[in-house]
C-alpha positions in Angstrom: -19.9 -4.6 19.5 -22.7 -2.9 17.7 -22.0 -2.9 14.0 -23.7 0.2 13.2 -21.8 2.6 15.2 -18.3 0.4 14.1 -19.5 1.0 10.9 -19.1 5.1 11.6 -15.5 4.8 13.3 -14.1 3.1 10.4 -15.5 5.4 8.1 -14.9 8.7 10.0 -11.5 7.8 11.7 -8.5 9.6 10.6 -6.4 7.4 12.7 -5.0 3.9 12.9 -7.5 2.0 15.3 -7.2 -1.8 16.7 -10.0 -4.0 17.7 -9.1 -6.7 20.2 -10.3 -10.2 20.5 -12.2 -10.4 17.2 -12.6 -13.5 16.4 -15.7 -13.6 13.6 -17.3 -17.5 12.8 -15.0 -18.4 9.8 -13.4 -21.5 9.9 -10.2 -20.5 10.2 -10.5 -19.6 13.7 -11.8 -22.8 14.5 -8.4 -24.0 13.3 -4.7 -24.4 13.8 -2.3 -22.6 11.6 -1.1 -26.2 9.9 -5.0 -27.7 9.5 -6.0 -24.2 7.8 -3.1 -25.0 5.5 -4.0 -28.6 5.0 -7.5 -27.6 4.4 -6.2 -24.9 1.7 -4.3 -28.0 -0.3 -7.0 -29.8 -0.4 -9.4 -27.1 -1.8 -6.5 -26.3 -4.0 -5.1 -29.6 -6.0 -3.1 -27.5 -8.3 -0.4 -25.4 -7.1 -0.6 -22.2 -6.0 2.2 -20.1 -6.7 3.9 -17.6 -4.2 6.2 -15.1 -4.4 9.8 -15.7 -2.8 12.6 -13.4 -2.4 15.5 -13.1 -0.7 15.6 -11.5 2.6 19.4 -10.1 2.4 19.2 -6.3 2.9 20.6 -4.0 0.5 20.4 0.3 0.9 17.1 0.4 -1.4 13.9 -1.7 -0.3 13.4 -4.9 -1.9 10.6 -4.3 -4.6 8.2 -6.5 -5.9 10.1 -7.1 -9.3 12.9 -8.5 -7.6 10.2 -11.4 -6.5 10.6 -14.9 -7.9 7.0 -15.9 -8.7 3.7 -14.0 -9.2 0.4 -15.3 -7.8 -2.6 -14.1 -9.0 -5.0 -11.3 -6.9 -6.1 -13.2 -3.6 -7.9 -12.0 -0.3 -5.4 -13.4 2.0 -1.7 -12.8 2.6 0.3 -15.9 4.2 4.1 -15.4 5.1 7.1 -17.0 6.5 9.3 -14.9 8.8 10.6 -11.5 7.5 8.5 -11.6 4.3 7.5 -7.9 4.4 6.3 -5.0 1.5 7.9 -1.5 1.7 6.6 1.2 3.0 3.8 2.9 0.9 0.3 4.1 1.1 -2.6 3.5 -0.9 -4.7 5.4 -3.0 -8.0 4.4 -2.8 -10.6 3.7 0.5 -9.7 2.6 3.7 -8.5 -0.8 4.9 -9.4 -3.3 7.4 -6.8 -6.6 8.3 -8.2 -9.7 10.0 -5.3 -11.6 12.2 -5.9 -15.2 11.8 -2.9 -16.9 12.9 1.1 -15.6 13.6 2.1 -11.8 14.1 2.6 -9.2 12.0 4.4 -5.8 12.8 2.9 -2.6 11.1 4.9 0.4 11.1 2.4 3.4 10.3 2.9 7.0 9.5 0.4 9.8 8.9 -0.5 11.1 5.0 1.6 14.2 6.0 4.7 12.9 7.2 7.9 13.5 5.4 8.9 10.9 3.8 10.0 10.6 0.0 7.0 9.5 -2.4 8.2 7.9 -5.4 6.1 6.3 -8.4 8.7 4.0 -9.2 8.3 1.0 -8.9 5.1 2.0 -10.8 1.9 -0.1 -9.7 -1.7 2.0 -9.6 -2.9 2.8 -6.4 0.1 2.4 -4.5 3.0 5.2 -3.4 5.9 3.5 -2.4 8.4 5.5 -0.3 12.7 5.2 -0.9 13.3 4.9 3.2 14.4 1.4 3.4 12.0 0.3 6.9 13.5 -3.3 6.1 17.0 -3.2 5.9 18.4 0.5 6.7 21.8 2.1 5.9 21.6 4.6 8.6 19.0 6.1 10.8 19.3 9.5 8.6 16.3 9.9 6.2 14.3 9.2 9.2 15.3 12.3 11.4 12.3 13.7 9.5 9.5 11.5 10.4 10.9 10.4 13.6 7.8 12.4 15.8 5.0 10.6 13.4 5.4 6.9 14.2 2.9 4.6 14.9 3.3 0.5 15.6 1.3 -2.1 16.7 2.3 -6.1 16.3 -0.8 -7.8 15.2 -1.8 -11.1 16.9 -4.6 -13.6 16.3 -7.9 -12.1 17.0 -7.0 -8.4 16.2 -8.0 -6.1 13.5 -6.6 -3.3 11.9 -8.5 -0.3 10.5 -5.7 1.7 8.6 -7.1 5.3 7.3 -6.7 6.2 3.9 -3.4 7.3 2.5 -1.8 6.2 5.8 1.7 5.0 5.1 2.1 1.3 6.5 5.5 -0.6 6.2 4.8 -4.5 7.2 6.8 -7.4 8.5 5.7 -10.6 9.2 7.8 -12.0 12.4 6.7 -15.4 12.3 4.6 -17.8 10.0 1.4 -15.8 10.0 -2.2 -15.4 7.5 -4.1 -12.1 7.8 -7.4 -11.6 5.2 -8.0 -7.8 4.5 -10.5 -5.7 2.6 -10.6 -2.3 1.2 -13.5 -0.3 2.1 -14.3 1.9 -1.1 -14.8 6.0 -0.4 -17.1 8.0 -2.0 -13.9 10.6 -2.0 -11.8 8.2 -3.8 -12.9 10.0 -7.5 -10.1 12.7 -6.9 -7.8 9.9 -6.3 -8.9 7.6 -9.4 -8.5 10.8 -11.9 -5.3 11.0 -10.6 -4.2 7.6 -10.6 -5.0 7.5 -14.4 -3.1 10.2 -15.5 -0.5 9.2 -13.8 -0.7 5.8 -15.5 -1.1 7.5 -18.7 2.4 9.3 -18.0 4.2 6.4 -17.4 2.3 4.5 -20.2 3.8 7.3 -22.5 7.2 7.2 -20.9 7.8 3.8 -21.0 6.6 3.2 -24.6 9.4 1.5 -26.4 11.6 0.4 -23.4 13.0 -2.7 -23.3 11.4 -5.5 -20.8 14.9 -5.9 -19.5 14.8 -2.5 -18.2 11.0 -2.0 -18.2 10.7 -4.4 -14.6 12.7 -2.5 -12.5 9.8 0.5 -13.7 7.1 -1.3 -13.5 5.6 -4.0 -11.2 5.5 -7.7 -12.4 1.6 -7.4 -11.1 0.8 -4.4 -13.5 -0.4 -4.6 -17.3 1.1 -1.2 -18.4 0.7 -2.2 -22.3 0.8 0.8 -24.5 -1.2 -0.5 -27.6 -3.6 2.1 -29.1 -6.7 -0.3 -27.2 -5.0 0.7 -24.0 -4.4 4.1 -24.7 -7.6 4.9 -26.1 -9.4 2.9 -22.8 -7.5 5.2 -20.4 -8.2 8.3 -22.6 -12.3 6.9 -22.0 -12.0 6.3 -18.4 -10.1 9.7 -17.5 -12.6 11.4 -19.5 -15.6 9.6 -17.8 -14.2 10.4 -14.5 -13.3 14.1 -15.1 -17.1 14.7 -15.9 -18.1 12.8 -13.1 -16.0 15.6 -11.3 -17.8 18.3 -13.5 -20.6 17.4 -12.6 -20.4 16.6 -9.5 -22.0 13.0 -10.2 -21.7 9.8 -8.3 -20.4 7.0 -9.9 -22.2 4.6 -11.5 -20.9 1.4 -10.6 -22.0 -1.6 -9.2 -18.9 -1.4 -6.7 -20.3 0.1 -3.5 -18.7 3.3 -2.1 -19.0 4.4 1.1 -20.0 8.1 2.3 -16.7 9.3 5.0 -16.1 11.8 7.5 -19.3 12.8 7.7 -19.1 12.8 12.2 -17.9 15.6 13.7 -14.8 15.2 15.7 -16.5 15.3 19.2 -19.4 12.6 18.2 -16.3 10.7 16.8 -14.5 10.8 19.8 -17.9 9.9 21.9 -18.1 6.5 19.8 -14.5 5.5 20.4 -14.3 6.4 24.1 -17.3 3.9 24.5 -15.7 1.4 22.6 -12.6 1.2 24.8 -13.3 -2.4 25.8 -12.6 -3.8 22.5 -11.1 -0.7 20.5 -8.1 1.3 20.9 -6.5 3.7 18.7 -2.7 2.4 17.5 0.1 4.0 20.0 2.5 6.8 18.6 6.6 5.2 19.0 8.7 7.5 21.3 11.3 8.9 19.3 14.0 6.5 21.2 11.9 3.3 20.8 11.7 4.3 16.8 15.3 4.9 17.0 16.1 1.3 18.7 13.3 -0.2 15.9 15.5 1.2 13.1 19.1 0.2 14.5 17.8 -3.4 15.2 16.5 -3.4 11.4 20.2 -1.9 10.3 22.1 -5.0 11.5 20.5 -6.6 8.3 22.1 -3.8 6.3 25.0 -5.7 4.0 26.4 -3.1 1.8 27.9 -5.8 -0.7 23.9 -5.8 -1.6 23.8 -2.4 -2.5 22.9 -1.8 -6.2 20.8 -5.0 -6.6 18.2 -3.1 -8.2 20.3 -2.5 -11.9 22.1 -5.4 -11.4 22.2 -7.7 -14.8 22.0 -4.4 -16.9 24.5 -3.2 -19.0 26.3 0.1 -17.7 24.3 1.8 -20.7 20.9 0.2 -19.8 21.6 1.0 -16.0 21.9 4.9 -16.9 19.2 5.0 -19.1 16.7 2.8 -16.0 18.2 5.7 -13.8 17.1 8.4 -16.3 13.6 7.0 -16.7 12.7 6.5 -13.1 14.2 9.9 -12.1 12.0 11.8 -15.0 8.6 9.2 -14.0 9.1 10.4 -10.4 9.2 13.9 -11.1 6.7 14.3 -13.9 4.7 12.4 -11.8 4.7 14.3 -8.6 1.2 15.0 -6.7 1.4 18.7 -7.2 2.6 18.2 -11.2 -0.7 15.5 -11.4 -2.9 17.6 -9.8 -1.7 20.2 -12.1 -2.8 18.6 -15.0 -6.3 17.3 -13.4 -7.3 21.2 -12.8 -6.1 22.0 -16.1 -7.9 19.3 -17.9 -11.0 20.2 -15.5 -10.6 23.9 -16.5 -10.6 23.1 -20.6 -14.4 21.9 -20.7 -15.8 24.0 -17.5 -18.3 27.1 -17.9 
């Protein structure tokens, strides 16, 4: 595996690639699944907290709010059985999974398909999608995207490159750690100006809103504080960033970003075809095989779950939640955002 030319498929693919039988010299796997654990608690005196939810399906996806605990930012994930995220895509950079131990099952779908970006719950860098992958009502809302399918089941040894803004809905099917990283674009300075307006919006919108209501907005993980400090931070950074655009400057950071898409297609395709021994790109579903995934995922549809995500609100507080995250999902729409980014860019230009 020559790490130079790896290097320029991950950052010029534009689709979901696998490598096989990776198995780098970390520790892990040297171990079984139980003595990594054992070795984590004894690194770890204190507790670590995870999240926990229940796994009964309702007809929305279970979101992060609805979580029992909140750990802090770490580099791995570790799951039992059917612990999975919704389907969403995120907005920065590219990213790479490591399969340590278990299997994982990721449902991918190109930037382009059809399916229903919401900002709601809001967390930055992430667009969360209503299809429920989890738990399904019916296979309806995904007549649409039915031709754009990709899977792969993750086992130990195998990595994942996922391109950016890639929709990815994940279940873990057995007791299973994966480490990932994000690989940081050079392109992603469109996506941060964007990202902080649209956090401005919200921060506006949800000024004043009761907490009650405010976590079925925004993500337990997310400081959206609208003090005058936080305001006036995001007014500094958008404004940083929008010259940055201006003038067509790099940023300076210490965080490293990577040049992309910078291959043409056929030297591209060159690199991956001699690969093949260890790399292959992730395998579009057959419309019937998507069709089978969603109707075994619908047997865990219970419709007496339906409505979870208001529930302990008041009838008033629930139509006021609805109001919110109706007028946050359409002020903050990608056309409306990128709107106001070319308008803002526009005010100061020559």
């Amino acid at each position: 595996m020559n790490p130079a030319k790896l290097k320029d498929i991950i950052l010029n693919t534009s689709h979901p690639l696998v490598l096989c039988n990776v198995h780098p010299q970390w520790n892990c796997f040297q171990q079984t699944f139980n003595e990594w654990c054992e070795s984590f608690d004894n690194v770890h005196k204190d507790y670590v907290q995870f999240d926990g939810c229940s796994v009964m399906g309702g007809d929305s996806p279970q979101w992060e709010w609805q979580r029992t605990k909140v750990d802090e930012d770490i580099t791995f994930w570790i799951g039992s059985k059917q612990a999975h995220t919704p389907c969403h895509y995120d907005t920065y950079g590219c990213n790479i999974v490591v399969q340590v131990f278990g299997r994982k099952s990721w449902t991918l779908l190109p930037p382009e398909a059809k399916l229903t970006p919401v900002r709601i719950p809001y967390e930055e860098s992430s667009v969360y999608c209503e299809e429920n992958f989890y738990s399904p009502a019916s296979y309806r809302p995904f007549t649409k995207v039915e031709n754009d399918v990709y899977h792969i089941v993750l086992e130990p040894g195998m990595v994942l490159i996922v391109p950016p803004r890639w929709w990815h809905y994940v279940e873990t099917l057995e007791p299973a750690l994966n480490f990932n990283t994000w690989l940081s674009l050079e392109t992603d300075v469109d996506s941060l100006i964007s990202e902080c307006i649209t956090k401005m919006m919200v921060q506006d919108l949800c000024h004043g809103v009761a907490d009650n209501m405010k976590r079925r907005i925004i993500n337990p993980n997310e400081e959206l504080l609208a003090t005058t400090t936080n305001v006036n931070m995001s007014y500094d950074i958008l404004n940083y960033l929008l010259n940055q655009k201006r003038t067509n400057k790099q940023q300076r950071t210490d965080l490293k970003r990577y040049p992309c898409n910078y291959l043409p297609s056929e030297a591209l395709s060159r690199l991956i075809a001699e690969s093949d021994s260890y790399l292959r790109p992730v395998q579009k579903l057959h419309q019937s095989d998507f069709y089978n995934f969603i109707a075994c995922n619908h047997v865990r549809y219970n419709s007496s779950n339906d409505g979870l995500h208001y529930a302990g609100l008041t009838p008033e507080e629930t139509e006021k939640a609805v109001r919110l995250r109706n007028l946050i999902n359409v002020c903050c729409k990608s056309d409306i955002i990128k709107s106001i980014e070319k308008a803002l860019l526009d005010e100061y230009s020559d």
